[in-house]
TIVO-2410 file (N, C-alpha, C; in nm, 3 decimals):
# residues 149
REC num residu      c1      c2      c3 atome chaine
REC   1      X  -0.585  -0.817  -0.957     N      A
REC   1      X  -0.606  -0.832  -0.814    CA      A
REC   1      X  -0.755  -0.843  -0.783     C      A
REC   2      X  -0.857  -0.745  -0.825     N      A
REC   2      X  -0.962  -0.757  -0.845    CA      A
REC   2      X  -1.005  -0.891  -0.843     C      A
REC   3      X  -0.971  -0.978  -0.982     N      A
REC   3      X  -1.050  -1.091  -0.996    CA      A
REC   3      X  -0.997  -1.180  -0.903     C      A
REC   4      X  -0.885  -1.189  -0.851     N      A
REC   4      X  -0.799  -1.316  -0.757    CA      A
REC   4      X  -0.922  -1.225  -0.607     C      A
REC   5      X  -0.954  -1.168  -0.593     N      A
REC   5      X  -1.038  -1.128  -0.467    CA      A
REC   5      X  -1.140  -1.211  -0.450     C      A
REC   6      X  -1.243  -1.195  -0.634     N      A
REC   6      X  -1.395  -1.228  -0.612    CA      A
REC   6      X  -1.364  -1.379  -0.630     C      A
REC   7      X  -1.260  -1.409  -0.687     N      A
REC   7      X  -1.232  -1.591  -0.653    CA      A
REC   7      X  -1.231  -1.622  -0.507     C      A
REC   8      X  -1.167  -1.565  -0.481     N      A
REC   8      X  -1.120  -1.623  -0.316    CA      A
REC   8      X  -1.214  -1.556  -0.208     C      A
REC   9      X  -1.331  -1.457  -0.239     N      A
REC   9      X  -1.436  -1.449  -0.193    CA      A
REC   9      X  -1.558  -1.541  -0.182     C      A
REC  10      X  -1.519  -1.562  -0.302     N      A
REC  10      X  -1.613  -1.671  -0.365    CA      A
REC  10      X  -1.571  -1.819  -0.305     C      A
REC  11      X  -1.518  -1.874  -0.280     N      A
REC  11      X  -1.458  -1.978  -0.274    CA      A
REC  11      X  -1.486  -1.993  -0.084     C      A
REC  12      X  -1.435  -1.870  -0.017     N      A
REC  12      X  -1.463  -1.866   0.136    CA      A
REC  12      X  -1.593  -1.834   0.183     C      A
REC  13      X  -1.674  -1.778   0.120     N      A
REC  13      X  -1.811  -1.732   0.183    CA      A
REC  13      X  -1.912  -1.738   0.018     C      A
REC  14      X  -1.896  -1.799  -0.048     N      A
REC  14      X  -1.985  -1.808  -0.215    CA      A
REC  14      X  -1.991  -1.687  -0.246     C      A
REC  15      X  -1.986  -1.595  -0.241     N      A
REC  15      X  -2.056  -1.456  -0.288    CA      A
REC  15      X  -1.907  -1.423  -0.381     C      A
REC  16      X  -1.866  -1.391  -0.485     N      A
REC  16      X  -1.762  -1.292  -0.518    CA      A
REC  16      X  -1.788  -1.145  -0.536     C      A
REC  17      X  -1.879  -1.109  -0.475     N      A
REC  17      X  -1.848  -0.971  -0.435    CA      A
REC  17      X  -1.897  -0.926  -0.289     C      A
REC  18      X  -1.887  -0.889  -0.220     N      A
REC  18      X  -1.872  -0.887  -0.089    CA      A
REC  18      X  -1.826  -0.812   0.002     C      A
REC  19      X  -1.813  -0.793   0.126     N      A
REC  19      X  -1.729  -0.672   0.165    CA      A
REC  19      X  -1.605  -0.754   0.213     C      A
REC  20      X  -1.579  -0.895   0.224     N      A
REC  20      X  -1.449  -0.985   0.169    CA      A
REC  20      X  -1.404  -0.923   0.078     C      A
REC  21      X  -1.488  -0.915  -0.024     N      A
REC  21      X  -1.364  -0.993  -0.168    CA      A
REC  21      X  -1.327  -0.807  -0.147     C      A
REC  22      X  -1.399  -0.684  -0.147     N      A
REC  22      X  -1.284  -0.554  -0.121    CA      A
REC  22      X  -1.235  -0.566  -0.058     C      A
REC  23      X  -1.230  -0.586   0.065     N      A
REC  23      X  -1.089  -0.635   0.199    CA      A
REC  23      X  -0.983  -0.725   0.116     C      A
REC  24      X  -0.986  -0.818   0.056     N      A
REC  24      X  -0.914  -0.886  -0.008    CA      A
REC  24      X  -0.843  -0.798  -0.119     C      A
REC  25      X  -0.927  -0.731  -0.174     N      A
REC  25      X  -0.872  -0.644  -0.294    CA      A
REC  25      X  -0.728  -0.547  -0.304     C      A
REC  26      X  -0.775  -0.488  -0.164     N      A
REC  26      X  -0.666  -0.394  -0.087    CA      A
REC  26      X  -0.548  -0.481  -0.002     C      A
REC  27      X  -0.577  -0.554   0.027     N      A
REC  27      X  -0.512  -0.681   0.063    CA      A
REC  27      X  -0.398  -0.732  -0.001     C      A
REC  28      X  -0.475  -0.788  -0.120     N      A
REC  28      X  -0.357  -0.852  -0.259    CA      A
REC  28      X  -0.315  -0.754  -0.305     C      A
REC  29      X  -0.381  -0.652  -0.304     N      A
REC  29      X  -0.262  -0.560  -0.422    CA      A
REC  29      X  -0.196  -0.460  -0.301     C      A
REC  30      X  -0.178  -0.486  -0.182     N      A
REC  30      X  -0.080  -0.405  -0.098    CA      A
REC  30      X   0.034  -0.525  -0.112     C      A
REC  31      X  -0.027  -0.641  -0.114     N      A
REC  31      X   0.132  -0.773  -0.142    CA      A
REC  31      X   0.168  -0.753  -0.265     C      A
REC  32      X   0.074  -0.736  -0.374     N      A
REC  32      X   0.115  -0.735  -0.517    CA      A
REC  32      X   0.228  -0.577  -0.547     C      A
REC  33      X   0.194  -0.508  -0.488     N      A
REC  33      X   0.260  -0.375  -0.509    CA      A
REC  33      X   0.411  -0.406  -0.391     C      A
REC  34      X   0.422  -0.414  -0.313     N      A
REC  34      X   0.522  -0.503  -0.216    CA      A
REC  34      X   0.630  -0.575  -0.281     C      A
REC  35      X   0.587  -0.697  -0.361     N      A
REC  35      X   0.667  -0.793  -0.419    CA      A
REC  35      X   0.719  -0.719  -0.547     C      A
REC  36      X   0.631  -0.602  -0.588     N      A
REC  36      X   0.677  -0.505  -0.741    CA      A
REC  36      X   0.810  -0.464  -0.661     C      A
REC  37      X   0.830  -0.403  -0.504     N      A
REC  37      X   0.900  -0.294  -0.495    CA      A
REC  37      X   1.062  -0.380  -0.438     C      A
REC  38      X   1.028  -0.529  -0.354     N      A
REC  38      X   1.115  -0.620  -0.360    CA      A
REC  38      X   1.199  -0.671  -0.418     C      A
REC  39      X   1.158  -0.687  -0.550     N      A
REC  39      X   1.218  -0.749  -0.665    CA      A
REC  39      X   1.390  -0.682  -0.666     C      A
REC  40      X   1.376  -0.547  -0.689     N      A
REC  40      X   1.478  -0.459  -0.667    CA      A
REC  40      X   1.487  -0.347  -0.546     C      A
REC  41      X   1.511  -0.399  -0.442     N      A
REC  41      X   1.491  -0.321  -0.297    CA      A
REC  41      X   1.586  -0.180  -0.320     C      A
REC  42      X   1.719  -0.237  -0.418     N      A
REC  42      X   1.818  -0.141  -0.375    CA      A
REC  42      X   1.725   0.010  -0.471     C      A
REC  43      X   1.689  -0.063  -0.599     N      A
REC  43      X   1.636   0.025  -0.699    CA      A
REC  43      X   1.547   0.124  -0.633     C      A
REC  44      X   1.470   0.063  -0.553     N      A
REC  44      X   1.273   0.108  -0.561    CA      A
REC  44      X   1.316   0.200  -0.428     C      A
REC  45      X   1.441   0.203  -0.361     N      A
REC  45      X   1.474   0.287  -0.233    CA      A
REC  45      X   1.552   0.416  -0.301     C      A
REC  46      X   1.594   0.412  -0.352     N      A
REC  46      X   1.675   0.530  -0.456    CA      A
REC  46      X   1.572   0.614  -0.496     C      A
REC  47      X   1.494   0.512  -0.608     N      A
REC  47      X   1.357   0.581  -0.662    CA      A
REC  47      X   1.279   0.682  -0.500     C      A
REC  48      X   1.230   0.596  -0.433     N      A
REC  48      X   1.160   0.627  -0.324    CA      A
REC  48      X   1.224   0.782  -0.267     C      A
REC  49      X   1.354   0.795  -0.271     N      A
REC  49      X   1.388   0.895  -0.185    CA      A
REC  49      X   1.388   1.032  -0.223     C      A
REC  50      X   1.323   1.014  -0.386     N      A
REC  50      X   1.287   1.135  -0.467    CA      A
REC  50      X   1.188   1.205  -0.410     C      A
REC  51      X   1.076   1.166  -0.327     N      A
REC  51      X   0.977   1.225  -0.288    CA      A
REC  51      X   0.894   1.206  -0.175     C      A
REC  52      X   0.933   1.090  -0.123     N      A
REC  52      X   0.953   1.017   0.042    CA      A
REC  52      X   0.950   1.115   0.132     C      A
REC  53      X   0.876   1.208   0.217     N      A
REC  53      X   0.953   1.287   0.354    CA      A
REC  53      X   1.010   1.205   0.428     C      A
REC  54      X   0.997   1.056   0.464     N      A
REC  54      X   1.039   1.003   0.591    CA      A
REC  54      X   1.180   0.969   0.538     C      A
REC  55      X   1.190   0.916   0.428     N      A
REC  55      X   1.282   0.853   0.321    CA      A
REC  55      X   1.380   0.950   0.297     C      A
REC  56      X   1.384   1.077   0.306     N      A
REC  56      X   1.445   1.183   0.292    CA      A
REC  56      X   1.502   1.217   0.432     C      A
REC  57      X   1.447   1.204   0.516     N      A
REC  57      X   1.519   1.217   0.652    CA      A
REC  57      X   1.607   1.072   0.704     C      A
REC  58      X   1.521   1.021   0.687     N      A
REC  58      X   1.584   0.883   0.764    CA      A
REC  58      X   1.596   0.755   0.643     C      A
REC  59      X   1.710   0.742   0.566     N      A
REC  59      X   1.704   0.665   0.453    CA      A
REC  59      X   1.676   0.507   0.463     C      A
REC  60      X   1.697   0.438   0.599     N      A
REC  60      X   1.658   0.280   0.551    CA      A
REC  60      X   1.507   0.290   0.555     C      A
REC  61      X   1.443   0.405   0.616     N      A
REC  61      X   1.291   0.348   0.578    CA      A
REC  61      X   1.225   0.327   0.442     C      A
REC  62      X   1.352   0.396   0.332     N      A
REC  62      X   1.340   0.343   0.193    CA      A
REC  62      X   1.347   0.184   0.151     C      A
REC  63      X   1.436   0.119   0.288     N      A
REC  63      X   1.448  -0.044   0.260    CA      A
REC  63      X   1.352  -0.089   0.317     C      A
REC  64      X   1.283  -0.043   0.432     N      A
REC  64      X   1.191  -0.085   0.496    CA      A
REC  64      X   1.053  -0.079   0.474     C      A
REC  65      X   0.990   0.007   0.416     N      A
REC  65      X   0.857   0.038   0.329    CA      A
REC  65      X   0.818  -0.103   0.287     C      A
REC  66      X   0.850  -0.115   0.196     N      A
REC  66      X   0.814  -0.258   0.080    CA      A
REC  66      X   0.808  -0.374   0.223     C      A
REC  67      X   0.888  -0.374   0.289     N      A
REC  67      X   0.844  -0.504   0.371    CA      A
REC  67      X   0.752  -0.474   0.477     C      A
REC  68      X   0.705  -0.391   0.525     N      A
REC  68      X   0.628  -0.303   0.587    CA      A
REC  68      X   0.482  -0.324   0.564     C      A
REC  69      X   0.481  -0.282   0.393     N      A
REC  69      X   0.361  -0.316   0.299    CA      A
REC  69      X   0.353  -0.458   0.261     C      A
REC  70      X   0.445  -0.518   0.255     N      A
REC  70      X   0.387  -0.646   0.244    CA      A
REC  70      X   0.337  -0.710   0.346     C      A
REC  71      X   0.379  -0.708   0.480     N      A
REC  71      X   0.359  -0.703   0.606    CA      A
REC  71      X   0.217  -0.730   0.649     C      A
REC  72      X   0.183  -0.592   0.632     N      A
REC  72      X   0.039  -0.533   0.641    CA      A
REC  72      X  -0.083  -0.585   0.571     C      A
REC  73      X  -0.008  -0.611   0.438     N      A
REC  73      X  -0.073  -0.691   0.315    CA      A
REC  73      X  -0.132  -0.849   0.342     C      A
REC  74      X  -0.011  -0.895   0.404     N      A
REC  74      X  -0.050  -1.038   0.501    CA      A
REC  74      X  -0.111  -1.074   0.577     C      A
REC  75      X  -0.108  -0.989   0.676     N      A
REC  75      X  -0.152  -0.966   0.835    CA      A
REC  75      X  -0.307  -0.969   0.801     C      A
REC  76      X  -0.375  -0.851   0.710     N      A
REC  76      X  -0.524  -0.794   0.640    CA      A
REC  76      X  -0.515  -0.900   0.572     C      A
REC  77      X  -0.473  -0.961   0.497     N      A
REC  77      X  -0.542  -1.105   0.398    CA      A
REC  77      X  -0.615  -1.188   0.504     C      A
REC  78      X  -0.524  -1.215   0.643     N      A
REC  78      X  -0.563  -1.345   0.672    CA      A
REC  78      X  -0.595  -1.283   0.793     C      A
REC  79      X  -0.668  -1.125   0.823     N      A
REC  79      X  -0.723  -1.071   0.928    CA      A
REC  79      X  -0.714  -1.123   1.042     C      A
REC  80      X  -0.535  -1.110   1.107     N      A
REC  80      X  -0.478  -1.168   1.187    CA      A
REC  80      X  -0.391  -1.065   1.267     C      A
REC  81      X  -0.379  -1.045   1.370     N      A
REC  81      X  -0.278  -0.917   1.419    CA      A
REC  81      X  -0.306  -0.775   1.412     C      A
REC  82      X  -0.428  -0.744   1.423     N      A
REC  82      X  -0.478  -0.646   1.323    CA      A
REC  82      X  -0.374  -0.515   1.425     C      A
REC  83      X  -0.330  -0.556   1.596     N      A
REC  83      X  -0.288  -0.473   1.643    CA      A
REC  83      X  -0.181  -0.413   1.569     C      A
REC  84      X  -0.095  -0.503   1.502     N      A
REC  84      X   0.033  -0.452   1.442    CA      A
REC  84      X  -0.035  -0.399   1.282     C      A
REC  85      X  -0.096  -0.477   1.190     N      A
REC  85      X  -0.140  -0.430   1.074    CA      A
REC  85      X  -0.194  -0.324   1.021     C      A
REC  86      X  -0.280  -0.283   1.124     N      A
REC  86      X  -0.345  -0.121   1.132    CA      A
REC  86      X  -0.242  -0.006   1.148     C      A
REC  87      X  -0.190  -0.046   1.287     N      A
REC  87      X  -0.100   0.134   1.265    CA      A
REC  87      X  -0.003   0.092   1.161     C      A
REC  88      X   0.085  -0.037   1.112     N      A
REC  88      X   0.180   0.015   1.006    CA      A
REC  88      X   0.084   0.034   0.881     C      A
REC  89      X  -0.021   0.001   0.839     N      A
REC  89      X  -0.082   0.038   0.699    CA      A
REC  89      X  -0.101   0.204   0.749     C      A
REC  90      X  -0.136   0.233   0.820     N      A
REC  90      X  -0.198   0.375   0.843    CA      A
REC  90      X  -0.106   0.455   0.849     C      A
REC  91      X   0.025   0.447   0.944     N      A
REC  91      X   0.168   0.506   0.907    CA      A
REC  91      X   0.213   0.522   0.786     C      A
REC  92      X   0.259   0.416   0.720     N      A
REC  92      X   0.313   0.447   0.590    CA      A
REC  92      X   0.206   0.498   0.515     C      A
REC  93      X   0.041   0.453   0.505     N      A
REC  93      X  -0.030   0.501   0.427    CA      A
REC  93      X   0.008   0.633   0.408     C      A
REC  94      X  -0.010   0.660   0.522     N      A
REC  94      X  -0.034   0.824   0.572    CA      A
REC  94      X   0.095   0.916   0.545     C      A
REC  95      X   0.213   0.875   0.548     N      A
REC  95      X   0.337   0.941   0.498    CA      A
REC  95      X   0.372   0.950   0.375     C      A
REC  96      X   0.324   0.832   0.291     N      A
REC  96      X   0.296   0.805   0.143    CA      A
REC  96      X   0.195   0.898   0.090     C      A
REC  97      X   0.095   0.900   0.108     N      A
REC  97      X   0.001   1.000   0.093    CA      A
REC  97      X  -0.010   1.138   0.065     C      A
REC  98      X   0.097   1.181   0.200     N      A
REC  98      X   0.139   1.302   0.216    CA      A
REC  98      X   0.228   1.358   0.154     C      A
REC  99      X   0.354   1.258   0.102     N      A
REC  99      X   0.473   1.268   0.023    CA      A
REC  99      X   0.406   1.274  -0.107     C      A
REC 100      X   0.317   1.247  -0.131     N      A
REC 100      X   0.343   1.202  -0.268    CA      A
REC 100      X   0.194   1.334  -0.315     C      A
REC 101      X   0.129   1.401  -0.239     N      A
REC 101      X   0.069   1.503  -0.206    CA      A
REC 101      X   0.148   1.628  -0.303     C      A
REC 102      X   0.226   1.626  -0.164     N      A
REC 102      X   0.330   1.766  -0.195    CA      A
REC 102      X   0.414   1.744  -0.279     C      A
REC 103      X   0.456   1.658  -0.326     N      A
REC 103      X   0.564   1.626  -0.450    CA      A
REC 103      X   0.484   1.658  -0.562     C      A
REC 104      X   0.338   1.656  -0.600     N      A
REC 104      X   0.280   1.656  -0.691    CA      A
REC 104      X   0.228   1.758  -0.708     C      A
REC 105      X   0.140   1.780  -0.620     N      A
REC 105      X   0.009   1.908  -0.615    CA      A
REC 105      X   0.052   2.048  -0.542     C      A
REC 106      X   0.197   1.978  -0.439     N      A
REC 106      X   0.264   2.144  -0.404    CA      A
REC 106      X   0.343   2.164  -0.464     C      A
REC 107      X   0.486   2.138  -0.504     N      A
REC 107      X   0.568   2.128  -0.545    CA      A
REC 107      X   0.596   2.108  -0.695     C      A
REC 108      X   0.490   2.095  -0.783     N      A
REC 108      X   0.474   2.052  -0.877    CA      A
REC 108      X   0.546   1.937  -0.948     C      A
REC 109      X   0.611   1.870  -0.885     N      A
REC 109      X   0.743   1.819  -0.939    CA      A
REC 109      X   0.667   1.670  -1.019     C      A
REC 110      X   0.794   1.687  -1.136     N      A
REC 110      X   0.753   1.549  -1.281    CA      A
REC 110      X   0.858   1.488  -1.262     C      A
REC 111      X   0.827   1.388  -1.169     N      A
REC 111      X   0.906   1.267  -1.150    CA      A
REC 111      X   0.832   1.135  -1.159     C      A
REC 112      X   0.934   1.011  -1.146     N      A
REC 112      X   0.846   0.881  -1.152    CA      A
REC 112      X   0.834   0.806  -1.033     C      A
REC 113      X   0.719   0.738  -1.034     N      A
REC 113      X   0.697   0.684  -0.905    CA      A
REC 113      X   0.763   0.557  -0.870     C      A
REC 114      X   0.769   0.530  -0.752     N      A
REC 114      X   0.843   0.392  -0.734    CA      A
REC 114      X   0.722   0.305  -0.650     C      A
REC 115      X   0.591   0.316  -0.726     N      A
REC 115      X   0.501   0.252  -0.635    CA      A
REC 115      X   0.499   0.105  -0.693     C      A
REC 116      X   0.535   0.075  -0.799     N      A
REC 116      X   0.558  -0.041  -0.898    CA      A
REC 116      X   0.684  -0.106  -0.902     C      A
REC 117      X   0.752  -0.074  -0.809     N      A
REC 117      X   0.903  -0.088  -0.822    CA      A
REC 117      X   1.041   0.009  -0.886     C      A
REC 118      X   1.119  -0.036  -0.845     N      A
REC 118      X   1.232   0.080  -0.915    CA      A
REC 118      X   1.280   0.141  -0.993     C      A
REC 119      X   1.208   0.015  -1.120     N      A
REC 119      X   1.264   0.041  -1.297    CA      A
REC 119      X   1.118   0.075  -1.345     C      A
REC 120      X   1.014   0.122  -1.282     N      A
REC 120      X   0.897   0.186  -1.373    CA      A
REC 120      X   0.948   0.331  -1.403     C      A
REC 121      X   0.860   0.358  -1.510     N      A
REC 121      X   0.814   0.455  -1.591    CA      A
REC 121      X   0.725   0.491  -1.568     C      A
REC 122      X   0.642   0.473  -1.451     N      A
REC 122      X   0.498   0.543  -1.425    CA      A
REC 122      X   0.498   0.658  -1.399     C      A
REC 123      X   0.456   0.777  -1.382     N      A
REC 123      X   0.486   0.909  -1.350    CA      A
REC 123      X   0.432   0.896  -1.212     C      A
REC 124      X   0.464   1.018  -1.114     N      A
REC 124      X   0.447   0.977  -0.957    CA      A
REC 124      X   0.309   1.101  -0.982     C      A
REC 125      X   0.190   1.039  -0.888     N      A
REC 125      X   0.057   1.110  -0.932    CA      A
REC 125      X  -0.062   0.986  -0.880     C      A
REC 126      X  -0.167   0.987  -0.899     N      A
REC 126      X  -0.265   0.964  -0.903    CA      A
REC 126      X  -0.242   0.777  -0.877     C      A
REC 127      X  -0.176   0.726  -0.939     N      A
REC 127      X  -0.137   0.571  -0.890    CA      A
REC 127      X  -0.116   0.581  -0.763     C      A
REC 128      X   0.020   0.594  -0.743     N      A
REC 128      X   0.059   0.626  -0.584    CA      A
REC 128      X  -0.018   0.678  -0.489     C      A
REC 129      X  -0.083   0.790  -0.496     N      A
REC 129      X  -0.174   0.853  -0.423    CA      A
REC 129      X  -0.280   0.748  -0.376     C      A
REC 130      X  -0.327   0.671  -0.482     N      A
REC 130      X  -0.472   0.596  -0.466    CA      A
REC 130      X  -0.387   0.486  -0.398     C      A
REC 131      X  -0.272   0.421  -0.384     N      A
REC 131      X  -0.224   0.320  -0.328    CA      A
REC 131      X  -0.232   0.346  -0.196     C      A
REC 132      X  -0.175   0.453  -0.174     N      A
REC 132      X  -0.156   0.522  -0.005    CA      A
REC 132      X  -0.298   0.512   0.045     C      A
REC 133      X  -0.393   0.577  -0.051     N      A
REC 133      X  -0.512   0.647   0.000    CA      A
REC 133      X  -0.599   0.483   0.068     C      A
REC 134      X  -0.576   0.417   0.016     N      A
REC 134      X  -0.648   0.248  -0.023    CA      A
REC 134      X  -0.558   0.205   0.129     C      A
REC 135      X  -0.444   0.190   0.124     N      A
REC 135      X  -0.440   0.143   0.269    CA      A
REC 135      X  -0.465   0.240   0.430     C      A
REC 136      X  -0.461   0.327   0.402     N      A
REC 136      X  -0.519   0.421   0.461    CA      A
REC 136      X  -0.703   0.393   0.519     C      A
REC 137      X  -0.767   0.316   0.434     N      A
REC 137      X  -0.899   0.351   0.408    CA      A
REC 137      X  -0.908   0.197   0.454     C      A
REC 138      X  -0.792   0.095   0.416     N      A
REC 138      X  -0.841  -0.079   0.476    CA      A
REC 138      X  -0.817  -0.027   0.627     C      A
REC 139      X  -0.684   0.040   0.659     N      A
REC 139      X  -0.630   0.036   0.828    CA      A
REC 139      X  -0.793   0.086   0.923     C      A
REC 140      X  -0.842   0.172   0.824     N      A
REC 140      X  -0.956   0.266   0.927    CA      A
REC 140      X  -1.084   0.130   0.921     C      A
REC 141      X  -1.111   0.067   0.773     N      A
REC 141      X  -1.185   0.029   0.761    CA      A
REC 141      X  -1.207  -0.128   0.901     C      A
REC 142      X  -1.039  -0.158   0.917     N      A
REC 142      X  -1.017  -0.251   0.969    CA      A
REC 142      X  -1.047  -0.250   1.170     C      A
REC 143      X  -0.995  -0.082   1.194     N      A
REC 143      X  -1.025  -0.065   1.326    CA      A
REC 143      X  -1.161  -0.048   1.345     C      A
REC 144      X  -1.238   0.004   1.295     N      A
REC 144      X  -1.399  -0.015   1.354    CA      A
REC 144      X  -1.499  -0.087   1.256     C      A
REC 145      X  -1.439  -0.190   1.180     N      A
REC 145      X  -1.503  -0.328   1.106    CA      A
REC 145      X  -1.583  -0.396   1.233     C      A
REC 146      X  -1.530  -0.390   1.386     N      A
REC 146      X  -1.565  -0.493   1.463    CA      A
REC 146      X  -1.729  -0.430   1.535     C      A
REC 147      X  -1.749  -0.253   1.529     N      A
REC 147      X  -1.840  -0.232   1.527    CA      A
REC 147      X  -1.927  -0.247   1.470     C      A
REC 148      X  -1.938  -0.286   1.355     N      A
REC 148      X  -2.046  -0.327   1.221    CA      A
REC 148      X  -2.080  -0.456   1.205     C      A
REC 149      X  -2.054  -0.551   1.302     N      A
REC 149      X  -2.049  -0.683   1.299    CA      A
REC 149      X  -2.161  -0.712   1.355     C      A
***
């Protein structure tokens, strides 16, 4: 994801590194992580509801996440809509974050994550966390970007 950034940084403003090509970074890999969790919606919602709070109360937001994030992923690529793109990256960031918080660091619990989709083997920890934490950090970066201009 990285390198598809400093290309397409590169390519829109010459520079491949930039404060583009990181906007882009968080960008592609909120679609790239999206299309992981798509592939198998029914899978990656099952997975999800292991450690989900919202997902645990209210189960289609296990179907709804992944399109949510890809959503958001779109919207921030082509820094368009930012009204809708911001609060859903910052919502789910922020519930993801938190879930995956207390599943780990309170709760201790050794389970696998479904941040890659349904059939990984990744352990739930420090991936996930930094996924949440990353859109969390574009949504904020995105609402007062227009002050720094």
């Amino acid at each position: 994801m990285a390198l598809m950034a400093f290309a397409a940084a590169w390519l829109a403003n010459g520079q491949p590194i930039s404060i583009l090509s990181a906007e882009w970074f968080v960008s592609f890999s909120m679609c790239g992580l999206a299309y992981l969790k798509l592939r198998d919606v029914e899978s990656f919602s099952t997975m999800f509801l292991n450690y989900d709070l919202l997902a645990r109360r209210w189960v289609p937001y296990g179907y709804i996440y992944p399109f949510a994030e890809g959503l958001a992923g779109v919207l921030m690529t082509a820094q368009i809509l930012s009204w809708l793109s911001i609060p859903v990256a910052l919502f789910i960031g922020s519930i993801g974050a938190a879930s995956v918080f207390k599943a780990v660091y309170i709760d201790k619990r050794d389970i696998k994550c479904a941040c890659v989709g349904g059939d990984s083997n990744v352990p739930l920890g420090f991936v996930s966390l930094t996924e949440n934490l990353f859109m969390i950090g574009m949504a904020i970066w995105m609402l007062f970007k227009p002050y720094f201009a």
